[in-house]
Backbone as ProteinMPNN parsed JSONL, in Angstrom:
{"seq_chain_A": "XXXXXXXXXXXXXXXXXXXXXXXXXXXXXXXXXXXXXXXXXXXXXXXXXXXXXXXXXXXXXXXXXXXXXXXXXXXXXXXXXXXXXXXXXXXXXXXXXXXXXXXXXXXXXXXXXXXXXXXXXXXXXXXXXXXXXXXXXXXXXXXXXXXXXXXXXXXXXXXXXXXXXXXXXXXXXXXXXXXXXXXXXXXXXXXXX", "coords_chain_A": {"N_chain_A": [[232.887, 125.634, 59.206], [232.479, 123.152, 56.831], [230.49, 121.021, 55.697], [231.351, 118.493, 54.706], [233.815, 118.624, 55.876], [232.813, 118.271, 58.667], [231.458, 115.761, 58.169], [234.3, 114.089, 57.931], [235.753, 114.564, 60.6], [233.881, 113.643, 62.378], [233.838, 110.807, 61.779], [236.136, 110.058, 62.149], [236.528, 110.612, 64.7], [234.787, 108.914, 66.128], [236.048, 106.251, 64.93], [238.373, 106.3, 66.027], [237.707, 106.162, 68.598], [236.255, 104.127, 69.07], [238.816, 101.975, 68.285], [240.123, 103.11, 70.755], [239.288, 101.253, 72.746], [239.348, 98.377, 71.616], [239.988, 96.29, 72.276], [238.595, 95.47, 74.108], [235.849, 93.47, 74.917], [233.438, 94.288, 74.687], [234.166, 96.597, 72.945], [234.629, 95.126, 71.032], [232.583, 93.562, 70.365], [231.288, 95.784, 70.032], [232.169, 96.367, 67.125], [231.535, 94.003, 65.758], [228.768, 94.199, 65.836], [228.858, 96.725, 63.911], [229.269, 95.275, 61.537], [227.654, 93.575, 60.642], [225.745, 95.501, 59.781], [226.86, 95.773, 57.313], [225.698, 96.458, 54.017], [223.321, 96.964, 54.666], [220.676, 99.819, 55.232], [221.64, 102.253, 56.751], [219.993, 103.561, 60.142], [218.584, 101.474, 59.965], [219.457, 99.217, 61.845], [218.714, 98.84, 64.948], [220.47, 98.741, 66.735], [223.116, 99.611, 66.198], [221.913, 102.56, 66.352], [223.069, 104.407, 67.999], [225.907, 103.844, 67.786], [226.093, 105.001, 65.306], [224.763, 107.891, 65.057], [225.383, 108.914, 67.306], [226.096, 111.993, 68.988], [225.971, 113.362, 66.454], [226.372, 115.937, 64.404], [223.843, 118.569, 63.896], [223.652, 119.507, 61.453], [224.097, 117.073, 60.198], [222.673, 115.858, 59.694], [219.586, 113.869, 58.656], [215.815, 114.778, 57.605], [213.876, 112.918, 56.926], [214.752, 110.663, 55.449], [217.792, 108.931, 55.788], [220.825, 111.121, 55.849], [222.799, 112.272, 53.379], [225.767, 112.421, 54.402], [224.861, 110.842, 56.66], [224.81, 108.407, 55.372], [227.634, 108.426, 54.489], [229.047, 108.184, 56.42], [228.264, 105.911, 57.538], [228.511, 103.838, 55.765], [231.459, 103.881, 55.897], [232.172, 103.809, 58.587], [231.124, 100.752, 58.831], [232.263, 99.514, 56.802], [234.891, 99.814, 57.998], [235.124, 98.419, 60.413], [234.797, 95.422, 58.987], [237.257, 95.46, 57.673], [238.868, 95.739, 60.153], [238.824, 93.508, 61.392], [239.879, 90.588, 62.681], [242.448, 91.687, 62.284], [245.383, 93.028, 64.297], [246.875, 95.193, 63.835], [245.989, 98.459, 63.633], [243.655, 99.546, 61.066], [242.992, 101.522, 60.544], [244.207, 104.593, 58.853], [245.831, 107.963, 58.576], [246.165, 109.092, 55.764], [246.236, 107.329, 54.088], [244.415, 107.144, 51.153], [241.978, 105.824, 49.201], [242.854, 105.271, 46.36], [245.38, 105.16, 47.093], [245.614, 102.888, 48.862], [244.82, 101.045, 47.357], [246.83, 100.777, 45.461], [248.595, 99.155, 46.868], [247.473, 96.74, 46.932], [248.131, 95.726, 44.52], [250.214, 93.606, 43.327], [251.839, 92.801, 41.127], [251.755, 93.025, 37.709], [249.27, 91.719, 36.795], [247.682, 91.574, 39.156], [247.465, 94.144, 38.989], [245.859, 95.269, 36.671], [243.271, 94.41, 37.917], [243.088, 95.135, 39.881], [243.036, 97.476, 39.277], [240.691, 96.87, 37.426], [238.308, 96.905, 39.92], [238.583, 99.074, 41.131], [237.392, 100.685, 38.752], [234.711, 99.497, 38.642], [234.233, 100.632, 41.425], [233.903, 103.674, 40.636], [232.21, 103.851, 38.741], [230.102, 103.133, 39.812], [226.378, 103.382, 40.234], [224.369, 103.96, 42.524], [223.965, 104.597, 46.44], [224.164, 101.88, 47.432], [225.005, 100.575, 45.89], [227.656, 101.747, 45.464], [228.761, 101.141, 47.955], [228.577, 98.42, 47.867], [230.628, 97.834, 46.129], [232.978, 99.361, 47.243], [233.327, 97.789, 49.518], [234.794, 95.114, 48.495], [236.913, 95.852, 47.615], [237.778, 96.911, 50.253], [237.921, 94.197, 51.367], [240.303, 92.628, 49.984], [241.988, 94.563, 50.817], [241.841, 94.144, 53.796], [242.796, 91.302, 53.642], [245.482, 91.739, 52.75], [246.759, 93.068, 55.214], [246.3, 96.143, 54.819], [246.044, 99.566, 55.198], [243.888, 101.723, 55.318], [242.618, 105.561, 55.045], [239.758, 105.789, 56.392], [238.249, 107.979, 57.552], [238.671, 110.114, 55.676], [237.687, 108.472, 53.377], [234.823, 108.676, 54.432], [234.31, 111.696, 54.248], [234.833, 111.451, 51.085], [233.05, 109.695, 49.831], [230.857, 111.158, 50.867], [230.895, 113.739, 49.286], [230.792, 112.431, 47.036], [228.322, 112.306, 46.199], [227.261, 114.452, 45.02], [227.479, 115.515, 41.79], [228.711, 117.44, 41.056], [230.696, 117.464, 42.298], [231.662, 114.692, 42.628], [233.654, 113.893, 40.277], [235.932, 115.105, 40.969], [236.752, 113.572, 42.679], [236.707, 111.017, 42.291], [238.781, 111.527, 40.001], [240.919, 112.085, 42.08], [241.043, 109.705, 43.617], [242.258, 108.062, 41.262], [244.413, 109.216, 40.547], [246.324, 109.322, 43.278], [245.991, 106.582, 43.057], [248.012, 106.148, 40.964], [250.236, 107.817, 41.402], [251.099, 107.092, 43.98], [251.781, 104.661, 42.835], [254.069, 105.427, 41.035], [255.545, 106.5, 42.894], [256.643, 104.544, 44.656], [257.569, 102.872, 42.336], [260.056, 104.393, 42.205], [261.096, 104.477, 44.676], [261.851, 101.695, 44.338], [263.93, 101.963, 42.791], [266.097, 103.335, 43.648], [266.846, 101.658, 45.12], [268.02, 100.022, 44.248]], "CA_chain_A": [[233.409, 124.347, 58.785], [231.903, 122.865, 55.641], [229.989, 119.81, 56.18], [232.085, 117.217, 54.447], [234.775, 118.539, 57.195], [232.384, 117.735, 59.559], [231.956, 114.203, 58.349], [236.026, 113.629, 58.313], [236.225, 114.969, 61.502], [232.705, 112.472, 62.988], [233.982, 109.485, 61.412], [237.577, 110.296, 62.813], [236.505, 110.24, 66.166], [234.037, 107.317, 66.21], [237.14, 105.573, 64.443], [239.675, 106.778, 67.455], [237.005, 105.541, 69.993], [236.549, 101.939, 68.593], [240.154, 101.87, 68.615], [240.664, 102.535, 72.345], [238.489, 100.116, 73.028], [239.488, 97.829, 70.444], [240.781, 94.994, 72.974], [237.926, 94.915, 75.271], [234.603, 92.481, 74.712], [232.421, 95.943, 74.481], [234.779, 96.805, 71.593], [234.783, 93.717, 69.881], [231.343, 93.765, 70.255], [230.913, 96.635, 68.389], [232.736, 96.147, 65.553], [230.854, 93.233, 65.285], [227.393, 94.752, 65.508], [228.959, 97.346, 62.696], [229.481, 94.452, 60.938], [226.487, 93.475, 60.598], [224.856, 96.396, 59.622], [226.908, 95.842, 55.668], [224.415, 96.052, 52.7], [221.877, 97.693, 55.26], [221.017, 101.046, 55.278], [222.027, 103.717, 57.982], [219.017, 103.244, 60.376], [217.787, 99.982, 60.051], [219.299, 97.94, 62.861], [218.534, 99.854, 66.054], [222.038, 97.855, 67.965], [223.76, 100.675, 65.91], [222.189, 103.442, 66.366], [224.167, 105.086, 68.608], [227.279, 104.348, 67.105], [226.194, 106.259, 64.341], [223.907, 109.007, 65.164], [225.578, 109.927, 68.847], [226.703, 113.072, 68.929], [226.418, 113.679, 65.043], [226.238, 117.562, 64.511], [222.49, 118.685, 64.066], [224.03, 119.826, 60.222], [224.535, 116.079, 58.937], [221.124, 114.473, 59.818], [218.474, 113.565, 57.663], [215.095, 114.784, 58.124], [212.986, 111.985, 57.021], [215.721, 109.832, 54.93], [219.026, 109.295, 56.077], [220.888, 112.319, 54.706], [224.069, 111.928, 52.591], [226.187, 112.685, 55.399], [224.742, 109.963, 57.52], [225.16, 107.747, 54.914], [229.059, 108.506, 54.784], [229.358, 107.801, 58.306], [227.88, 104.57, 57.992], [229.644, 103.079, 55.035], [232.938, 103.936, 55.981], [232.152, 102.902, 59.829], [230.888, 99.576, 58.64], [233.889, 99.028, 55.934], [236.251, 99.726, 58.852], [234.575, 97.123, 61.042], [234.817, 94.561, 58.203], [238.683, 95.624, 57.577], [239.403, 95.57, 61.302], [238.055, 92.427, 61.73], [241.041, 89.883, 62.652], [243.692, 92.291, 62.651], [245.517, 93.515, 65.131], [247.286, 96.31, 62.868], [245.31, 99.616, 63.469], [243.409, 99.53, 59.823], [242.653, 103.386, 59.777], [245.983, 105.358, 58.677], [245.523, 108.791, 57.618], [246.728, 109.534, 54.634], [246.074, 106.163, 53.108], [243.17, 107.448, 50.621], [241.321, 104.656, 48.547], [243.775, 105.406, 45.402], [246.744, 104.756, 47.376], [245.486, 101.864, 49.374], [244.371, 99.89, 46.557], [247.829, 100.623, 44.681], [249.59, 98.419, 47.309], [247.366, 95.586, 46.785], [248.739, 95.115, 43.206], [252.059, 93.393, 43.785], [252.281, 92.433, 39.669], [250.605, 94.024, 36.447], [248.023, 90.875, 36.886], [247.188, 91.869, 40.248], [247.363, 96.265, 39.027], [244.704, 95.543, 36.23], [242.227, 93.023, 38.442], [242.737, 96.21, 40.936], [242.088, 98.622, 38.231], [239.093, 97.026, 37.382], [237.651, 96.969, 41.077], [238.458, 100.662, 41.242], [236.396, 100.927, 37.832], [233.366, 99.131, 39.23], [233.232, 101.608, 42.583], [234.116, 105.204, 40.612], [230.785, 103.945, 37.94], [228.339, 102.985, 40.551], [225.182, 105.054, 40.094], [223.88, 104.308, 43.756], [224.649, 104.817, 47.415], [224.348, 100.789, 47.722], [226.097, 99.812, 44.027], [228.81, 102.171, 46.073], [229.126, 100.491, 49.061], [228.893, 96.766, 47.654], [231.646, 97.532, 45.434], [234.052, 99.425, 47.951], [233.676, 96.318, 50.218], [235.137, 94.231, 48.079], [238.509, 96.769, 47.683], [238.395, 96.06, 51.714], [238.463, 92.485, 51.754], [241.386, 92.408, 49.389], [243.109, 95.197, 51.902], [242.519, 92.997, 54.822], [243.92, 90.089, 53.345], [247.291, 91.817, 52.723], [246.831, 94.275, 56.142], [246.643, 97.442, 54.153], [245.353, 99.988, 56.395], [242.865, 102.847, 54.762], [241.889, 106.167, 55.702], [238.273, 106.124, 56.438], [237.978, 109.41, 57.698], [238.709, 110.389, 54.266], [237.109, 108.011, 52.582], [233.833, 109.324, 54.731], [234.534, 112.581, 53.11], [234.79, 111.157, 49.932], [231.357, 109.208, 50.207], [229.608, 112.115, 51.148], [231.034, 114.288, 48.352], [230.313, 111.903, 45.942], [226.839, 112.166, 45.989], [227.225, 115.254, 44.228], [228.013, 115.194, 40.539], [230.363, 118.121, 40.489], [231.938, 117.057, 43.537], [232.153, 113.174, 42.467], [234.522, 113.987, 39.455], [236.917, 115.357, 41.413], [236.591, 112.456, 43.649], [237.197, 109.974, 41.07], [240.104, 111.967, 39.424], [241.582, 112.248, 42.828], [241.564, 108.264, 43.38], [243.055, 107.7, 39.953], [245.611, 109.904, 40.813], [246.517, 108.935, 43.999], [246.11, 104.852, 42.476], [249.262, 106.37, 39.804], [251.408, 108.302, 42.152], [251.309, 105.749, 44.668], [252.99, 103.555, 41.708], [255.442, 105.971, 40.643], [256.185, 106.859, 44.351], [256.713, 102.913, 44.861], [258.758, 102.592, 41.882], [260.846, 105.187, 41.91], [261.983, 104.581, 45.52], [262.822, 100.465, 44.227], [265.154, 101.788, 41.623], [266.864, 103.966, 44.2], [267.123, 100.661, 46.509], [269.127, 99.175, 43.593]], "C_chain_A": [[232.414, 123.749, 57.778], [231.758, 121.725, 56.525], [230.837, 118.539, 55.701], [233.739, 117.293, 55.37], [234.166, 118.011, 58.27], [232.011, 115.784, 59.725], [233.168, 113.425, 58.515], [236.046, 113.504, 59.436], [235.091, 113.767, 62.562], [233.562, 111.292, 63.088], [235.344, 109.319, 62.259], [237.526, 109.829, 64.164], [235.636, 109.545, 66.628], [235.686, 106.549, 65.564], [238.162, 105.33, 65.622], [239.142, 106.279, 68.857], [236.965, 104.257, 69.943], [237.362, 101.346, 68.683], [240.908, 101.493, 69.435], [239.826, 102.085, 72.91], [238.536, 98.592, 72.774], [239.395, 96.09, 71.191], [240.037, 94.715, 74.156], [236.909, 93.83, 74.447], [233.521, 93.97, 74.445], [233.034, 96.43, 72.708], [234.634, 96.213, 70.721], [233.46, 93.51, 69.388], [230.185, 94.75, 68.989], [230.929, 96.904, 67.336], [231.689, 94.876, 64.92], [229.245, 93.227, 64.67], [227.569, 95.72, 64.099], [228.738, 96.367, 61.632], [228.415, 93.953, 60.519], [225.68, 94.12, 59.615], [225.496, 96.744, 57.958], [225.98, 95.513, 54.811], [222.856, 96.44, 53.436], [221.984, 99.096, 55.136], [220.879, 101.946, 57.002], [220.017, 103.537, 59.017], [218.005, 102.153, 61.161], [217.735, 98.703, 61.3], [219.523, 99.171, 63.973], [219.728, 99.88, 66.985], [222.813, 99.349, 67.087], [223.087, 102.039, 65.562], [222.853, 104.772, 66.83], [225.698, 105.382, 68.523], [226.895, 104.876, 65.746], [225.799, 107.293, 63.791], [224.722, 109.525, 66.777], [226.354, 110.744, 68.476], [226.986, 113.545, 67.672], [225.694, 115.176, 65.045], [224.768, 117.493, 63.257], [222.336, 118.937, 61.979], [223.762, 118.615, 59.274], [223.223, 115.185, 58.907], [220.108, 114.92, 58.774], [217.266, 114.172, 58.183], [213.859, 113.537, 58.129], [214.246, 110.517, 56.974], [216.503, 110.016, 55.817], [219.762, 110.2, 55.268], [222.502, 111.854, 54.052], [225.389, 112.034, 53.288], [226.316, 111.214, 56.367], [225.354, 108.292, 56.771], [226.892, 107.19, 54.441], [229.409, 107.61, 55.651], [229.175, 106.263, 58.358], [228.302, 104.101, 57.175], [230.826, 103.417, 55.489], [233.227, 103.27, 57.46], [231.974, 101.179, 59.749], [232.025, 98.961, 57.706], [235.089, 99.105, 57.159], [236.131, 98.717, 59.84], [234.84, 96.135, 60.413], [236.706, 94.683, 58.286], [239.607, 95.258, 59.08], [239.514, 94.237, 61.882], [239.691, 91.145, 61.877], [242.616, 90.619, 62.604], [244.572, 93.288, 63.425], [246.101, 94.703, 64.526], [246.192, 97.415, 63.214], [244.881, 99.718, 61.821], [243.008, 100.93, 59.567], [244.042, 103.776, 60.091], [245.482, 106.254, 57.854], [246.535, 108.877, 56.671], [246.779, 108.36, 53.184], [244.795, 106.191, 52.174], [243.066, 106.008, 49.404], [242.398, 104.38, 47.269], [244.701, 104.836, 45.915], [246.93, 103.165, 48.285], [245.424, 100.336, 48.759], [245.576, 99.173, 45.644], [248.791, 99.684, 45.307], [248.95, 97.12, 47.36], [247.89, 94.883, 45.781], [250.314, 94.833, 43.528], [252.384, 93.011, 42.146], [251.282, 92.983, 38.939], [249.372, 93.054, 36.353], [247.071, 91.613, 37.809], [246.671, 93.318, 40.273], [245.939, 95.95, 38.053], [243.404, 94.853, 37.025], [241.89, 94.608, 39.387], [242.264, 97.561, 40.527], [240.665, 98.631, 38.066], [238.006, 97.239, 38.915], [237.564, 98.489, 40.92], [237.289, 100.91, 40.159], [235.011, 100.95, 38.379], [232.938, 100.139, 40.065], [233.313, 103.179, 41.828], [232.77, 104.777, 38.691], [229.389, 103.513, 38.227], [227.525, 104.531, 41.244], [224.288, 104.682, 41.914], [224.487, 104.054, 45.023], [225.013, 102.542, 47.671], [225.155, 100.221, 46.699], [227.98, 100.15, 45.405], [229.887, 101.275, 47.086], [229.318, 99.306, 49.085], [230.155, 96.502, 46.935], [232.824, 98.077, 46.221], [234.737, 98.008, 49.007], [234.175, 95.475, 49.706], [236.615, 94.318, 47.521], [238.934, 96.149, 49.049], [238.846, 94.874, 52.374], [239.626, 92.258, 50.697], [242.303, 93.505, 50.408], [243.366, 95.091, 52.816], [243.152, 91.935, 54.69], [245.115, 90.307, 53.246], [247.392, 93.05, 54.057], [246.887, 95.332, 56.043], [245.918, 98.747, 54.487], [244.505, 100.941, 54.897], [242.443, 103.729, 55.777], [240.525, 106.638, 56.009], [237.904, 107.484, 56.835], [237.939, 110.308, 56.47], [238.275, 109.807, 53.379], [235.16, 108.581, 53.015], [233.346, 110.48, 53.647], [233.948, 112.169, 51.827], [233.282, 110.951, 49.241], [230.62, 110.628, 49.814], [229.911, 112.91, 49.707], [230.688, 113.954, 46.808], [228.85, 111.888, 45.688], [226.486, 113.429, 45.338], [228.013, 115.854, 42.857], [229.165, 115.738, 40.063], [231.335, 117.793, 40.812], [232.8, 115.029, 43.065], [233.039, 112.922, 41.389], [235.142, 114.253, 40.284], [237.132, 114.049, 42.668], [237.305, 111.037, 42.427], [238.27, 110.039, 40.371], [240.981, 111.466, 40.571], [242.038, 110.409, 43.167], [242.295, 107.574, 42.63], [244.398, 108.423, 40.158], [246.517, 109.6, 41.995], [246.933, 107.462, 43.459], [248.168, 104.957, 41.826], [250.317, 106.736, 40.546], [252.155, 107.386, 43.349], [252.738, 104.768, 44.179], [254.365, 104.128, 41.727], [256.22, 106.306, 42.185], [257.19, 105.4, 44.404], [257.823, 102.335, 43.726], [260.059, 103.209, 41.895], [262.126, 104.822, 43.323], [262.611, 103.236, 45.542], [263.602, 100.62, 43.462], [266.115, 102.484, 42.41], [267.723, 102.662, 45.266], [268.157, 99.569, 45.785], [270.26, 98.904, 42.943]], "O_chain_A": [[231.261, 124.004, 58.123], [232.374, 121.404, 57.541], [230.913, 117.586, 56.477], [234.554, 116.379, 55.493], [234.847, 117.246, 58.954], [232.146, 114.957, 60.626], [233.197, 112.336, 59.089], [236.342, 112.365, 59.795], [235.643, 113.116, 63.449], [233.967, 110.813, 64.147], [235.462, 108.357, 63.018], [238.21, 108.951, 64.69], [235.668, 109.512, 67.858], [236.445, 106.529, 66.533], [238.61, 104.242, 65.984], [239.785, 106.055, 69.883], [237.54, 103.429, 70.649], [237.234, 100.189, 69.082], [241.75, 100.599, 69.51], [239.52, 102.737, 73.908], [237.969, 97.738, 73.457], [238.89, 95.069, 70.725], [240.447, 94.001, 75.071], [237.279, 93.415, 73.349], [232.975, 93.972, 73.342], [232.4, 96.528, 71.658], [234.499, 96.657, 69.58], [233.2, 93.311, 68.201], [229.323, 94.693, 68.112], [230.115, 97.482, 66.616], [231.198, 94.889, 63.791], [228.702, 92.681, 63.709], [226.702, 95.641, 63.229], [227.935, 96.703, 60.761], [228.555, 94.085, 59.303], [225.032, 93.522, 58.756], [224.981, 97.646, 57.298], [225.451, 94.401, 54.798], [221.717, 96.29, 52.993], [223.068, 99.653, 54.964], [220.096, 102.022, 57.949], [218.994, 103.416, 58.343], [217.255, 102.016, 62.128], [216.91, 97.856, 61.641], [220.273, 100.143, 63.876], [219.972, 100.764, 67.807], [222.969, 100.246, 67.915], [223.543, 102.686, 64.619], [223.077, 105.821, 66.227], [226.423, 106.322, 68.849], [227.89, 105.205, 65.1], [226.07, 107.746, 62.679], [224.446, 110.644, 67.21], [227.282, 110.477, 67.713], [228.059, 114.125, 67.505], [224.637, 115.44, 65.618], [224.626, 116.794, 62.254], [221.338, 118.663, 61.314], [223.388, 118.708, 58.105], [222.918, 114.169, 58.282], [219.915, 116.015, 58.245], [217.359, 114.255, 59.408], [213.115, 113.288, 59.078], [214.555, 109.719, 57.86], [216.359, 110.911, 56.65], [219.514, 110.221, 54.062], [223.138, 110.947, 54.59], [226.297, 111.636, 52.558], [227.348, 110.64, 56.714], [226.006, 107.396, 57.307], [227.273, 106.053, 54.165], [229.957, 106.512, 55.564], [229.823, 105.514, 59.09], [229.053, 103.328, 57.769], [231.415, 102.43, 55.048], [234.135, 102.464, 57.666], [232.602, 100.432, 60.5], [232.589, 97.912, 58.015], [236.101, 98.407, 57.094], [237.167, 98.11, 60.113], [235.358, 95.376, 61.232], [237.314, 93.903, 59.018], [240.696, 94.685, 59.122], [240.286, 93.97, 62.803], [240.448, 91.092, 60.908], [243.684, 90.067, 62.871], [244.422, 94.468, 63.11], [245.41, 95.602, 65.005], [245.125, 96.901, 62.879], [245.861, 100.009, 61.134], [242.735, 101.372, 58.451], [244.781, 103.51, 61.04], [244.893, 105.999, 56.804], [247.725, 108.708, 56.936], [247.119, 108.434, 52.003], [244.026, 105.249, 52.365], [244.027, 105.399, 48.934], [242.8, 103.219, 47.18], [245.081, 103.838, 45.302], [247.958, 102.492, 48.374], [245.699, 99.205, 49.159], [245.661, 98.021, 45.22], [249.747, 99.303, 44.633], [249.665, 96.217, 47.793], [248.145, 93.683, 45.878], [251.243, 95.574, 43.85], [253.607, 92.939, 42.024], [250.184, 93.355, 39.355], [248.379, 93.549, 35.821], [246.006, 92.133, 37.479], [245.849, 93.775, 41.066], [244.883, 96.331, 38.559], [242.386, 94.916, 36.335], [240.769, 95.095, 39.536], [241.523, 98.398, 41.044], [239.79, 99.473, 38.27], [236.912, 97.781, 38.755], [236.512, 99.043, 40.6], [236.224, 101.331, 40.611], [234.299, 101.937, 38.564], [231.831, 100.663, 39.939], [232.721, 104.026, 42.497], [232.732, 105.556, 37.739], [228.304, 103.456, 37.648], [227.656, 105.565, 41.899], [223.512, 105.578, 42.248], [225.498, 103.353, 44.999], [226.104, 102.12, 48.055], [225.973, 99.329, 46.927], [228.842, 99.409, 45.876], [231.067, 100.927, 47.055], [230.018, 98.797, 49.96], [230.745, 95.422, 46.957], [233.847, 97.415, 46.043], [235.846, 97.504, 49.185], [234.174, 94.531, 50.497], [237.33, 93.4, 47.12], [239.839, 95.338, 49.249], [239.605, 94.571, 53.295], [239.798, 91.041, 50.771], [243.418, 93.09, 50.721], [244.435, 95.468, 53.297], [244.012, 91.562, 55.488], [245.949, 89.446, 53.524], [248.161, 93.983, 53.824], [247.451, 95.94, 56.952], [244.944, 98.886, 53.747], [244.663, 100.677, 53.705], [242.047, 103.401, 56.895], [240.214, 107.821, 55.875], [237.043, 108.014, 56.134], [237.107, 111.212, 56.395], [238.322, 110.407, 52.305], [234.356, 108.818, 52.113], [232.54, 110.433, 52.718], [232.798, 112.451, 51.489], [232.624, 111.664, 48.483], [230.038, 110.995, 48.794], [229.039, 112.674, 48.871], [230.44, 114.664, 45.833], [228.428, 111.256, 44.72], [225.291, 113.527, 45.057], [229.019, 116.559, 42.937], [230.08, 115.345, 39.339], [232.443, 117.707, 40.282], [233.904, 114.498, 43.189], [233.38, 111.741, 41.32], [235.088, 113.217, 40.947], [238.051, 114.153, 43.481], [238.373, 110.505, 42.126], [238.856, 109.016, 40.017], [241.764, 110.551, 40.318], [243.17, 109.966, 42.969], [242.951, 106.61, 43.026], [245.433, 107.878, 39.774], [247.7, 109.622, 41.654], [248.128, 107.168, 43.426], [249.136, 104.246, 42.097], [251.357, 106.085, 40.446], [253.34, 107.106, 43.532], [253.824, 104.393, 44.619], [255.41, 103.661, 42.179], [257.441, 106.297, 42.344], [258.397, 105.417, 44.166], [258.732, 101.561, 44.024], [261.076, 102.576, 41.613], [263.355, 104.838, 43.254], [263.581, 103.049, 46.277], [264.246, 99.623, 43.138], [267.24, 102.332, 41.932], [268.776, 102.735, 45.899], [268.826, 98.674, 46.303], [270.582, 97.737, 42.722]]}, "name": "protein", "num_of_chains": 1, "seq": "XXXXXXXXXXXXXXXXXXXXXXXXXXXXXXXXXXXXXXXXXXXXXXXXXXXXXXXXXXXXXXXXXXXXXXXXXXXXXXXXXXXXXXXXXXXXXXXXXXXXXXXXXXXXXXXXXXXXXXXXXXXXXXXXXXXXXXXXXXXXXXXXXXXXXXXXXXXXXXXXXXXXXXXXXXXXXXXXXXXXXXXXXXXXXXXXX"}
C-alpha cells in the first residue's frame, strides 16, 4: 500500500471515529481541542496528540520533524473539526474532493470567480502553513452553506502535494473537478427544464 493510501485510509478512520462519537461531551470535546490546534503545527499542543499520532502506521511518522504524512493528517483533521463545528450534517462525504466542494459554493458567476480566486490562493501556496491558512478559509465558506468535503482525500492530497511532481497533478485534478462539477450541475438544470 503506498503511503498516501495509508494517509486516506488514517484520516478516514479518525474521521469515522469522531463521528460516532460526535453527540457525546468526549466528542464534542474533541473536535474542539482539534480546533484549536489551527495555524499550529502537528505536535505542538500535547491535548492532541493522540488524536493524531494513535495508531499512525510506523511508515508516516517523522523522525525528528513532523513528516509530510503527519502533517496531512493534521490539516485535514483540524479543517474537519472547524467544518463540523455547528453542524449537525455529517461534513465528511466521500467523493466530495476540494474541486467539487468549492464548485457548489458559487451559486452566481460573482460568487464562481471570488471562489476561483480562493482556489488560486491555496493551489500557489509555497508552504505547508500558506497551505493550510488558505484551505481554511474554502472551509468556512463550506460550512456556511453545509457543503460537506472529503477529507480523507483531501489528506491524500496534502500529503502528495508536498511533492512537486505529485502537486501538479493535484492542482490539475482540483481544477478539473472545480469545471466538471459545473458542467455536471448545469447540464442536469437544463434537463430539469
Amino acid at each position: 500500500m503506498s503511503k498516501s493510501d495509508m494517509v486516506y485510509r488514517y484520516t478516514a478512520s479518525k474521521i469515522e471515529y469522531l463521528h460516532s462519537i460526535a453527540d457525546t461531551g468526549r466528542g464534542k470535546g474533541y473536535l474542539a481541542e482539534l480546533r484549536h490546534g489551527i495555524g499550529k503545527k502537528p505536535g505542538e499542543l500535547p491535548s492532541l496528540w493522540w488524536l493524531i499520532f494513535d495508531r499512525i502506521d510506523e511508515e508516516l511518522k517523522g523522525s525528528k520533524c513532523a513528516s509530510n504524512a503527519e502533517w496531512a493528517v493534521y490539516t485535514a483533521l483540524t479543517l474537519y473539526a472547524l467544518h463540523q463545528q455547528g453542524n449537525d450534517r455529517f461534513m465528511y462525504e466521500k467523493g466530495y474532493t476540494l474541486g467539487r466542494a468549492a464548485y457548489h459554493i458559487a451559486n452566481s458567476n460573482d460568487d464562481e470567480e471570488r471562489v476561483v480566486n480562493r482556489l488560486n490562493l491555496v493551489v500557489t501556496s509555497t508552504t505547508k502553513e500558506e497551505l493550510a491558512y488558505q484551505l481554511k478559509s474554502i472551509v468556512q465558506l463550506l460550512k456556511g452553506k453545509s457543503i460537506p468535503l472529503d477529507y480523507a482525500k483531501l489528506a491524500e492530497e496534502l500529503y502528495r502535494f508536498n511533492y512537486p511532481e505529485q502537486a501538479a497533478d493535484i492542482k490539475l485534478s482540483w481544477g478539473r473537478d472545480f469545471y466538471s462539477e459545473k458542467y455536471k450541475t448545469e447540464k442536469d438544470n437544463s434537463k430539469g427544464e
